[in-house]
N, CA, C and O atoms as a MOPAC input file, in Angstrom:
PM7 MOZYME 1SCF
protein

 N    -20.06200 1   -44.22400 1   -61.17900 1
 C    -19.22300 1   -43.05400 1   -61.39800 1
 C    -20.01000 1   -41.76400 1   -61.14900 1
 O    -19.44000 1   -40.88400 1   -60.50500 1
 N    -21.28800 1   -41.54900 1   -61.60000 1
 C    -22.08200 1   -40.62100 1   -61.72600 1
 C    -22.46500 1   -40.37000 1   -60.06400 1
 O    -22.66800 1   -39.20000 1   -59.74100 1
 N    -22.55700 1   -41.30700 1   -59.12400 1
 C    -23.21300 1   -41.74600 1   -57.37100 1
 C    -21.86600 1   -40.70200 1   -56.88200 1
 O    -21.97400 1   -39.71500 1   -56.15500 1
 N    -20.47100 1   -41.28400 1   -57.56500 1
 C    -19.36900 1   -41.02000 1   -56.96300 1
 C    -19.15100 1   -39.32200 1   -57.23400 1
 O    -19.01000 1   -38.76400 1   -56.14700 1
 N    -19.09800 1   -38.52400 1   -58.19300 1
 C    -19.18700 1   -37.37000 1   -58.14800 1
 C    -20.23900 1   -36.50100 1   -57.75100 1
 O    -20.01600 1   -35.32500 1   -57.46200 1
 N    -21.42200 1   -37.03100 1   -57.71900 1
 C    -22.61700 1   -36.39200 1   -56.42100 1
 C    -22.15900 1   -36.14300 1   -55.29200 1
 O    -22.41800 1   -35.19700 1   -54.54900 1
 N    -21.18200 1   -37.35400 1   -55.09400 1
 C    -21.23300 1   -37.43700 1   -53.14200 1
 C    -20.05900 1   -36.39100 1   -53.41600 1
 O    -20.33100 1   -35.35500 1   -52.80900 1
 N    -18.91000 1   -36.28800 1   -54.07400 1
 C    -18.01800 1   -35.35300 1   -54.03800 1
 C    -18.27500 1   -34.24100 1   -54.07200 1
 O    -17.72200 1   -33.55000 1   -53.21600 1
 N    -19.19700 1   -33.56300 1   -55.03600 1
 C    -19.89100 1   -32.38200 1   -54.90100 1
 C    -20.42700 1   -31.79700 1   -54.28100 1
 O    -20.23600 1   -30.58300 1   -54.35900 1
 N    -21.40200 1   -32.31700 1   -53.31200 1
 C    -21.84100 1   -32.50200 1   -51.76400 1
 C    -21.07500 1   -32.47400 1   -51.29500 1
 O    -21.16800 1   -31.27200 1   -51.04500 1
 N    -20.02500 1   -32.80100 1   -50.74400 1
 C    -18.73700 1   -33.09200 1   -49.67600 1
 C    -18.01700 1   -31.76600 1   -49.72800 1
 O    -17.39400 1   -31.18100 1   -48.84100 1
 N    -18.27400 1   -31.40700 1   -51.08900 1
 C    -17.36000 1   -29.90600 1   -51.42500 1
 C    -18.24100 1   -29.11300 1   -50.85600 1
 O    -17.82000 1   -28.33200 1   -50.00300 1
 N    -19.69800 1   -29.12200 1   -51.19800 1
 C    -20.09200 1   -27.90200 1   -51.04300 1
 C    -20.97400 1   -27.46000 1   -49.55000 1
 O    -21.58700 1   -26.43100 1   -49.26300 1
 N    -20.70300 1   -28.84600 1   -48.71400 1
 C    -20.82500 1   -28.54100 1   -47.32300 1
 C    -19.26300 1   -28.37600 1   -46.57400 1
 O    -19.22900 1   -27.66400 1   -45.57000 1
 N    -18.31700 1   -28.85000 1   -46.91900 1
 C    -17.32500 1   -28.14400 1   -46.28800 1
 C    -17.27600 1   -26.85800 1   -46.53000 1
 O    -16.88600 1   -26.10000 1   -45.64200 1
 N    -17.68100 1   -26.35100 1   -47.83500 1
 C    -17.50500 1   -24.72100 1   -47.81800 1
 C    -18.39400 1   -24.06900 1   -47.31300 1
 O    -17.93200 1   -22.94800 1   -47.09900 1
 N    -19.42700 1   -24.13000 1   -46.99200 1
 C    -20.61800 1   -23.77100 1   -46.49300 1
 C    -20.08100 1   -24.09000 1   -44.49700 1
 O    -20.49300 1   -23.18400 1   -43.77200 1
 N    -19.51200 1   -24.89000 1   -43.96700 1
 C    -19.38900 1   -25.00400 1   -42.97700 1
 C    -18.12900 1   -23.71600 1   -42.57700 1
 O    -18.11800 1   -22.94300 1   -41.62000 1
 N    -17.09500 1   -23.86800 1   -43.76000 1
 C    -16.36300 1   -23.09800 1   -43.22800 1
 C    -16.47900 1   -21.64600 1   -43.29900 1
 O    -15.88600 1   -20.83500 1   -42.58800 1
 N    -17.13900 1   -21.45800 1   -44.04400 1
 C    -17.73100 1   -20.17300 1   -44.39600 1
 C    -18.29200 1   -19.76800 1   -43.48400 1
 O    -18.01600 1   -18.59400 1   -43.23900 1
 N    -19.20400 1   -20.36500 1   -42.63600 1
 C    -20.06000 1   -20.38000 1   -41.55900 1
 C    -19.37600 1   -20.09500 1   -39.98400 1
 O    -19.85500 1   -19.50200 1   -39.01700 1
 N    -18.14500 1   -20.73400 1   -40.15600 1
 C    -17.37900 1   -20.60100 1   -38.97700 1
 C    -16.61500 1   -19.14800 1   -38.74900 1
 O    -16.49300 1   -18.30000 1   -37.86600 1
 N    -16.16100 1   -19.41000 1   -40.15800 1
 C    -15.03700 1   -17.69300 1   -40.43500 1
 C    -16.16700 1   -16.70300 1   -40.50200 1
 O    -15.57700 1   -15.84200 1   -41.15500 1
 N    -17.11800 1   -16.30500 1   -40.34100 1
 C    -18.44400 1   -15.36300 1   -40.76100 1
 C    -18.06200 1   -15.26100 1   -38.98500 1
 O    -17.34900 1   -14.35200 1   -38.56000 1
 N    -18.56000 1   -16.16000 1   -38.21800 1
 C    -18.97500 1   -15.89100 1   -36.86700 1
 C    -17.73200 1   -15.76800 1   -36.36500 1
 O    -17.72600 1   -14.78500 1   -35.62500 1
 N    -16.31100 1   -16.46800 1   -36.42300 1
 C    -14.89400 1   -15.73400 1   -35.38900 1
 C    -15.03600 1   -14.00500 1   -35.83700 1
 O    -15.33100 1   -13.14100 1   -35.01000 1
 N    -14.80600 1   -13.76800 1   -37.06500 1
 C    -14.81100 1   -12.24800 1   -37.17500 1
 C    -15.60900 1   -11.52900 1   -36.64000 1
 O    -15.22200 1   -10.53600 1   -36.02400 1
 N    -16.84200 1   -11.83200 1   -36.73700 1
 C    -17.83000 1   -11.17000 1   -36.13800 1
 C    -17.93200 1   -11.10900 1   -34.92600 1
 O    -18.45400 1   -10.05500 1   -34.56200 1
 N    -17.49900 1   -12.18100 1   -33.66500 1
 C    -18.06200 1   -12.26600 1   -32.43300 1
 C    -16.32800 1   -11.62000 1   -32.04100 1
 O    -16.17300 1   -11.85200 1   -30.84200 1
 N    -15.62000 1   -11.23900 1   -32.35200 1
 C    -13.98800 1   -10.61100 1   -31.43600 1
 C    -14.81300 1    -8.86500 1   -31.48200 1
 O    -14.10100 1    -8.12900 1   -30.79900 1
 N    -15.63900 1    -8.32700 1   -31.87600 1
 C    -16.14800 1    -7.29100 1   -31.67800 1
 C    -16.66900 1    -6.79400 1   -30.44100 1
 O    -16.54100 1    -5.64200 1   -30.02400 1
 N    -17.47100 1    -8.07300 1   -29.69000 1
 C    -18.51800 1    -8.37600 1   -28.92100 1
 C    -17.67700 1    -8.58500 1   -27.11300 1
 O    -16.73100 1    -9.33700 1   -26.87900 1
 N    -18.28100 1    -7.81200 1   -26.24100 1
 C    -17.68600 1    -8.07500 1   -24.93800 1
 C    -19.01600 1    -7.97100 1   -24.07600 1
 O    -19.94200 1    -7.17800 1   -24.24600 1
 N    -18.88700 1    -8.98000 1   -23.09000 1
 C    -20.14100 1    -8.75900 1   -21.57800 1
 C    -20.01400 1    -7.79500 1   -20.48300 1
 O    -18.99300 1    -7.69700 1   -19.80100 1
 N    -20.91600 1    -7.18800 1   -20.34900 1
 C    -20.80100 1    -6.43500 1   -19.32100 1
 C    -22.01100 1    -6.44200 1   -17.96700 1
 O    -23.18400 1    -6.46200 1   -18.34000 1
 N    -21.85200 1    -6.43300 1   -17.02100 1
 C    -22.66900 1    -6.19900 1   -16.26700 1
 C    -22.60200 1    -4.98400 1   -15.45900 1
 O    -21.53900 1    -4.42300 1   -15.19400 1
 N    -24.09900 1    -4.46100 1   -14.95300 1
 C    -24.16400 1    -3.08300 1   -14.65600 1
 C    -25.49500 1    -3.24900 1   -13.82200 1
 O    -26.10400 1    -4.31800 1   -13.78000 1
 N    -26.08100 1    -1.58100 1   -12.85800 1
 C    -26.78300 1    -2.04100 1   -12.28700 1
 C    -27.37500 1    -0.72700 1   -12.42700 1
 O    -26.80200 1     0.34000 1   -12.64700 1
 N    -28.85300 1    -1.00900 1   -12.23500 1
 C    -30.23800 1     0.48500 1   -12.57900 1
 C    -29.89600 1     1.05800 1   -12.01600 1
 O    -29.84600 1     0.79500 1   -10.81400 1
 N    -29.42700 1     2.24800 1   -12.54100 1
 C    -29.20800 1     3.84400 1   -11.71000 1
 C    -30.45000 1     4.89400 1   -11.82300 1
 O    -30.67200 1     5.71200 1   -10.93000 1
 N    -31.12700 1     4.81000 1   -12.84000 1
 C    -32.06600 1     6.11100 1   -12.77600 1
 C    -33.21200 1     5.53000 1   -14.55700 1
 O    -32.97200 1     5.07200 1   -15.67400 1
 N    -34.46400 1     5.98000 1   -13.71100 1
 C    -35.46900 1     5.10600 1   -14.76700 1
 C    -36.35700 1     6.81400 1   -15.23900 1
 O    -37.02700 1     7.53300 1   -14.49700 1
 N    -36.06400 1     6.98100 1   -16.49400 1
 C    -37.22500 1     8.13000 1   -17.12000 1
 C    -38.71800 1     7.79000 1   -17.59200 1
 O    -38.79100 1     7.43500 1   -18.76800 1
 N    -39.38100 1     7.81600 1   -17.19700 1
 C    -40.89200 1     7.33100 1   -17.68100 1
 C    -41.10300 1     8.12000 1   -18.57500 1
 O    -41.60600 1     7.55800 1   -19.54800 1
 N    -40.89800 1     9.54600 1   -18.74700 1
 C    -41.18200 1    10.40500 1   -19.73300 1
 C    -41.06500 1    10.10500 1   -21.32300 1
 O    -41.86100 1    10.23500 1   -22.25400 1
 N    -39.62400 1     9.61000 1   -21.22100 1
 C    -39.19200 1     9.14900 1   -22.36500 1
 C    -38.48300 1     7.83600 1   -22.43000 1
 O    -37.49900 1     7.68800 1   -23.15400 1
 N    -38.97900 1     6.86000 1   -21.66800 1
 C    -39.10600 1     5.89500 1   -21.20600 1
 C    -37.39400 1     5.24700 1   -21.81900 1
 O    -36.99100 1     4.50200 1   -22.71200 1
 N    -36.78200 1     6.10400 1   -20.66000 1
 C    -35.52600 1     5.73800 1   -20.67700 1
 C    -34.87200 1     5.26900 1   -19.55500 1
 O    -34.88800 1     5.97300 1   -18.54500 1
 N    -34.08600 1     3.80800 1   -19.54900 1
 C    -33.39100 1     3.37500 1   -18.41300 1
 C    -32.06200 1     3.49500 1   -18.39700 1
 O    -31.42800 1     2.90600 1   -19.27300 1
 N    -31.26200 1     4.39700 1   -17.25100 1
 C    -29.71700 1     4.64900 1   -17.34300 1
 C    -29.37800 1     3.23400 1   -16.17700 1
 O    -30.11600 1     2.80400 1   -15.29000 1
 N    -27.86200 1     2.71100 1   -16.62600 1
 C    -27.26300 1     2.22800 1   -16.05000 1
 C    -25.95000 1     1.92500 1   -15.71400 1
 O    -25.11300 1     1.70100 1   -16.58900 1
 N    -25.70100 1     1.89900 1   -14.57700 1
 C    -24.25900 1     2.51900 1   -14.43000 1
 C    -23.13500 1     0.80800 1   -13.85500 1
 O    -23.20700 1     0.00900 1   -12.92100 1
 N    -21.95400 1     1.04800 1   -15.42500 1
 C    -21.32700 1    -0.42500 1   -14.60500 1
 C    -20.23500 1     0.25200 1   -13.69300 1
 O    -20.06400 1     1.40000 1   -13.28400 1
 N    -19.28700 1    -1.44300 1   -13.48800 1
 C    -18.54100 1    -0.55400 1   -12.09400 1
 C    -17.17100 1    -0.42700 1   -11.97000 1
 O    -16.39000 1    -0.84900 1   -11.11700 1
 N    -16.97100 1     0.42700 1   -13.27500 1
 C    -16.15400 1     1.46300 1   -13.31200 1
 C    -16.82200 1     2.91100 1   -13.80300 1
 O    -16.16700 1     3.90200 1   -14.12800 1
 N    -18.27700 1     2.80700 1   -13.78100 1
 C    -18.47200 1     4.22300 1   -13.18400 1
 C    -18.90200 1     4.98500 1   -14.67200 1
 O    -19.19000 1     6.18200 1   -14.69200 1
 N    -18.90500 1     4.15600 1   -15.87800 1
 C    -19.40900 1     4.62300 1   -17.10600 1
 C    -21.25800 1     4.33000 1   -16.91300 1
 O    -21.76900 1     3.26400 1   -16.56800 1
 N    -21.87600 1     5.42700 1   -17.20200 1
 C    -23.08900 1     5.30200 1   -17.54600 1
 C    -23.61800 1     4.87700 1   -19.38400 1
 O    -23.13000 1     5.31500 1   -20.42600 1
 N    -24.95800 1     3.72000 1   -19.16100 1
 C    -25.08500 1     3.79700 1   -20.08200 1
 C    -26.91200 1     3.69600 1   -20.38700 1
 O    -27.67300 1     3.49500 1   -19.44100 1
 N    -27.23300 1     3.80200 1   -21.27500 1
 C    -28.72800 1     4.28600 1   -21.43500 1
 C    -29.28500 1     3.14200 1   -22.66400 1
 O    -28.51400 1     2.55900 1   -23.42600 1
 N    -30.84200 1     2.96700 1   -22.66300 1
 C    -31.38100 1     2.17800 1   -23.54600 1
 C    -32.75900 1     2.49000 1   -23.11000 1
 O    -32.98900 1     2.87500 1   -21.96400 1
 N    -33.91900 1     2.29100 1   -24.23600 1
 C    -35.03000 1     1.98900 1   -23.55700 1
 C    -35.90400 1     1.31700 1   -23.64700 1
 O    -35.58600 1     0.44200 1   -24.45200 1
 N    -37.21200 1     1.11100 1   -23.18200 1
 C    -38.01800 1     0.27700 1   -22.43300 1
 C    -37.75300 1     0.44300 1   -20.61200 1
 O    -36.73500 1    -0.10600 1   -20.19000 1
 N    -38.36100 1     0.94100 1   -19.91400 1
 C    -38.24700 1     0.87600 1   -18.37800 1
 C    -39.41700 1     0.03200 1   -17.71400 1
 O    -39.62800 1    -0.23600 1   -16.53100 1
 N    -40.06500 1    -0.27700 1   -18.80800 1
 C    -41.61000 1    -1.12500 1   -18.39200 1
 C    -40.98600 1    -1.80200 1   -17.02600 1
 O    -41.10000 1    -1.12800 1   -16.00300 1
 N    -40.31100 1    -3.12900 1   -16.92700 1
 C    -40.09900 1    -3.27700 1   -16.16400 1
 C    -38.55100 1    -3.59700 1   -15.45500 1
 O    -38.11100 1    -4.66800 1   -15.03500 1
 N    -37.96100 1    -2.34200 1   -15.49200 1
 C    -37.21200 1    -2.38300 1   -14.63200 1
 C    -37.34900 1    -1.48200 1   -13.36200 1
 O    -38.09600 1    -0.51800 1   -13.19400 1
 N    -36.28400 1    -2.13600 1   -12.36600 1
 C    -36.66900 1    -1.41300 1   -11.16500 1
 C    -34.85000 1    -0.25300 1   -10.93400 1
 O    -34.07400 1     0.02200 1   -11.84900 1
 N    -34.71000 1     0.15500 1    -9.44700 1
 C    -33.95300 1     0.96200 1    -9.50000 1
 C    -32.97400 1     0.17300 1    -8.27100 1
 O    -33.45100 1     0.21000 1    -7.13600 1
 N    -31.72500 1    -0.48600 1    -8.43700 1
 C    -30.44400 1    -1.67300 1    -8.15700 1
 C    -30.96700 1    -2.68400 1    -8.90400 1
 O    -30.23900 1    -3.60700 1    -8.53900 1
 N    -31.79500 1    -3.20200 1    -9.77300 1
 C    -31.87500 1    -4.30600 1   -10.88400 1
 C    -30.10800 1    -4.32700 1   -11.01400 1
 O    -29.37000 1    -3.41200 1   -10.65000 1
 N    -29.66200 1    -5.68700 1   -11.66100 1
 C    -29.03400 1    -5.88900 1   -12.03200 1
 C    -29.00600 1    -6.43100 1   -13.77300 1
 O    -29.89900 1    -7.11100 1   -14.27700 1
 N    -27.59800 1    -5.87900 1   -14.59800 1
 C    -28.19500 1    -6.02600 1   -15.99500 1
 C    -27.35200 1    -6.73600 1   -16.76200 1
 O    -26.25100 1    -6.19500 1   -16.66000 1
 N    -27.30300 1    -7.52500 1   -17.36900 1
 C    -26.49300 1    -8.28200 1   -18.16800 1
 C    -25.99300 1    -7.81200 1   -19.48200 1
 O    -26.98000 1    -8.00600 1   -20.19100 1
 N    -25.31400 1    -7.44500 1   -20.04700 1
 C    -25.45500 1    -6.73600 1   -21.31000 1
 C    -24.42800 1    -7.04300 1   -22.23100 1
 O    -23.29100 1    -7.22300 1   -21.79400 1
 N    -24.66800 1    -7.13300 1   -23.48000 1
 C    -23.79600 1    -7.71500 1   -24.65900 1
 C    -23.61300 1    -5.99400 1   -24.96700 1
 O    -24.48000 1    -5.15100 1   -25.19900 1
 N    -22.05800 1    -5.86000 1   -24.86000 1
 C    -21.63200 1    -4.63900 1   -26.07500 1
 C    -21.01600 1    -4.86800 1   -27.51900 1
 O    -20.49800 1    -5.91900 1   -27.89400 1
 N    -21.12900 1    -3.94700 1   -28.11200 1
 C    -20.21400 1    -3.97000 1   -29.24200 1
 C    -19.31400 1    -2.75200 1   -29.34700 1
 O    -19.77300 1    -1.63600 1   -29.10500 1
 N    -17.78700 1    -2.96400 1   -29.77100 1
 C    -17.02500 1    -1.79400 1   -29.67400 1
 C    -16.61300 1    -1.74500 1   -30.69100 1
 O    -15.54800 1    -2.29700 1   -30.96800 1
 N    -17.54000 1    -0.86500 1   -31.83900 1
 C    -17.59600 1    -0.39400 1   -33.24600 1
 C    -16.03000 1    -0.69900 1   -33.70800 1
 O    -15.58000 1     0.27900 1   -34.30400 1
 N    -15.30700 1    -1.52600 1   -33.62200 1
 C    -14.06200 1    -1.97300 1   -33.67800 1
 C    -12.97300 1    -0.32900 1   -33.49100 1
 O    -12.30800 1     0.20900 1   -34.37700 1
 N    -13.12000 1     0.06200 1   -32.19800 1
 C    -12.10800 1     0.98600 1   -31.99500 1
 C    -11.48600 1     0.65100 1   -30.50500 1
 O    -12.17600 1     0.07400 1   -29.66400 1
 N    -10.57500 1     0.92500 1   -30.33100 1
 C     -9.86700 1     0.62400 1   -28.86100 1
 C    -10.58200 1     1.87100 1   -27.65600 1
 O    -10.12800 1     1.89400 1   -26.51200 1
 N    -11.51100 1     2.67500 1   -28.00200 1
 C    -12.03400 1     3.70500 1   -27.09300 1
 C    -13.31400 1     3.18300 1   -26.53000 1
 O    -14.19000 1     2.82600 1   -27.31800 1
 N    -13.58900 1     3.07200 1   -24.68800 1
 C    -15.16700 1     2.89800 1   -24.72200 1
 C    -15.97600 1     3.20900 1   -25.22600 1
 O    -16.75000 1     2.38200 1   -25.70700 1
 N    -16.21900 1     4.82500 1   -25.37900 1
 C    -16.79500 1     5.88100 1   -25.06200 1
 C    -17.96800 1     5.83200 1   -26.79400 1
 O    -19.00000 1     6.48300 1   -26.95400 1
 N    -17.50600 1     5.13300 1   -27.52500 1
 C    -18.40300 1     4.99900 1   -29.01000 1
 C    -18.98600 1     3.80700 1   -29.06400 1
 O    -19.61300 1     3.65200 1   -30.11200 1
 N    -19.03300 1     2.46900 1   -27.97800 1
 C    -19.48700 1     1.29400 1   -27.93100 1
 C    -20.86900 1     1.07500 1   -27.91300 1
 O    -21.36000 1     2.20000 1   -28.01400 1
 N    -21.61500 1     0.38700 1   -27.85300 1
 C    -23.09500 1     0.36300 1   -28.34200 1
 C    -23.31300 1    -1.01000 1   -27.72900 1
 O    -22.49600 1    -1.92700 1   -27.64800 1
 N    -24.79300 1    -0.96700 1   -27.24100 1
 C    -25.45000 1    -1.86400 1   -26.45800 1
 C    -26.13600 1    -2.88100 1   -27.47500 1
 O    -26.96200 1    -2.34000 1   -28.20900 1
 N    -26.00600 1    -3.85900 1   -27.60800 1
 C    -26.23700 1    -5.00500 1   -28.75700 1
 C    -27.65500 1    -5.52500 1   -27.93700 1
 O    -28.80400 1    -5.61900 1   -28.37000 1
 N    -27.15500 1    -5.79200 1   -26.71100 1
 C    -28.73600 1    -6.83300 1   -26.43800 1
 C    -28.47300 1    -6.13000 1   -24.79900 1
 O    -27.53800 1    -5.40000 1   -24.47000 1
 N    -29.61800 1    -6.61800 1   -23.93400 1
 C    -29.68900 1    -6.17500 1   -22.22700 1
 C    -31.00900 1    -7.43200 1   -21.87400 1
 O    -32.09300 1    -7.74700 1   -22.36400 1
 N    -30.13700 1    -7.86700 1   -20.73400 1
 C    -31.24700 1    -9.12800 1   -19.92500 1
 C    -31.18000 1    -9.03000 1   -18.61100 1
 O    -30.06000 1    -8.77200 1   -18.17100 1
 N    -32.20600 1    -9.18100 1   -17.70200 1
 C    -32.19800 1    -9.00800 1   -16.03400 1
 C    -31.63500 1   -10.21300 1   -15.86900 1
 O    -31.77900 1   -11.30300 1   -16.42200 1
 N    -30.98700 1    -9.81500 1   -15.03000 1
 C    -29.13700 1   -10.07900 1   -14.26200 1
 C    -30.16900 1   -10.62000 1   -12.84900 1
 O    -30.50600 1   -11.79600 1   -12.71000 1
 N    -30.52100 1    -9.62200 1   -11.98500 1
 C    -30.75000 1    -9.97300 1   -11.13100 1
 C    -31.23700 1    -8.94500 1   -10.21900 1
 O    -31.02000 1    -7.85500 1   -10.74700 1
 N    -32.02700 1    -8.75600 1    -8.62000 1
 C    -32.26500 1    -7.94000 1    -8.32900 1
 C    -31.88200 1    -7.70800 1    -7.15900 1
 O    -31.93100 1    -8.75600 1    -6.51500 1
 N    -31.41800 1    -6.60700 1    -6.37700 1
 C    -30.66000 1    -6.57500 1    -5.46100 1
 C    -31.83300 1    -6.25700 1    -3.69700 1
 O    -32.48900 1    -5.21500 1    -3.66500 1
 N    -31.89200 1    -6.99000 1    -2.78300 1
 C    -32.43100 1    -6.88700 1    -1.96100 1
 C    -31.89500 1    -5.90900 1    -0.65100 1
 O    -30.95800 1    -6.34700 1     0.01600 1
 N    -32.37500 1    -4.85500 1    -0.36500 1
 C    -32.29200 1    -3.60400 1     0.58700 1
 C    -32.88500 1    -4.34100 1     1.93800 1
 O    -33.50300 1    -5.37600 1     2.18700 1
 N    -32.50800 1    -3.55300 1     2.45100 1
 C    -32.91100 1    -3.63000 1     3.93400 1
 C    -33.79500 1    -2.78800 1     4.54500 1
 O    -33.30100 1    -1.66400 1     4.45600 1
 N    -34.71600 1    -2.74100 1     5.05100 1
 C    -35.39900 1    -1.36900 1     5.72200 1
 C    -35.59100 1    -1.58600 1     7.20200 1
 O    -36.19200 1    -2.45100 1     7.84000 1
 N    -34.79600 1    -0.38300 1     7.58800 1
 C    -34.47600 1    -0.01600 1     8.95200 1
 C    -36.41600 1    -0.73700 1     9.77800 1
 O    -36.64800 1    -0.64000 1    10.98300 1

């Protein structure tokens, strides 16, 4: 009897812990959208990298150590839960890829 309400107690208190776990992360991740964008302009001064996606919004972060200028950028946003771009915030940024030029 005593084996049998252990395992029940356990059983309870990982289903709640699982579901808890699940409902924590749906709420949290409907915030979250991908974007990709590509190096427009690198500040060494204040070691700031702008990048522009393609509809033409610029956006900024830094570290420029090593990025270059057409890098391509991968980027997790977050949109402070409002329906407007323009207050959204850069969560994470990873090289995407790099774009190869031609010289005459």
């Amino acid at each position: 009897m005593k084996k049998t309400l252990i395992i029940i107690a356990l059983l309870i208190f990982v289903t709640g812990f699982i579901f808890a776990c699940g409902t924590q992360t749906e709420a949290h991740s409907d915030h979250f959208y991908a974007m990709t964008a590509k190096v427009v302009a690198l500040d060494y001064t204040v070691d700031l990298v702008t990048v522009e996606d393609f509809n033409g919004f610029r956006w900024c972060f830094y570290e420029c150590d090593d990025w270059q200028i057409g890098d391509c950028v991968s980027i997790v946003m977050h949109d402070n839960d409002t329906p407007l771009i323009f207050d959204d915030v850069i969560y994470s940024v990873r090289y995407g890829a790099w774009e190869l030029t031609r010289r005459p």
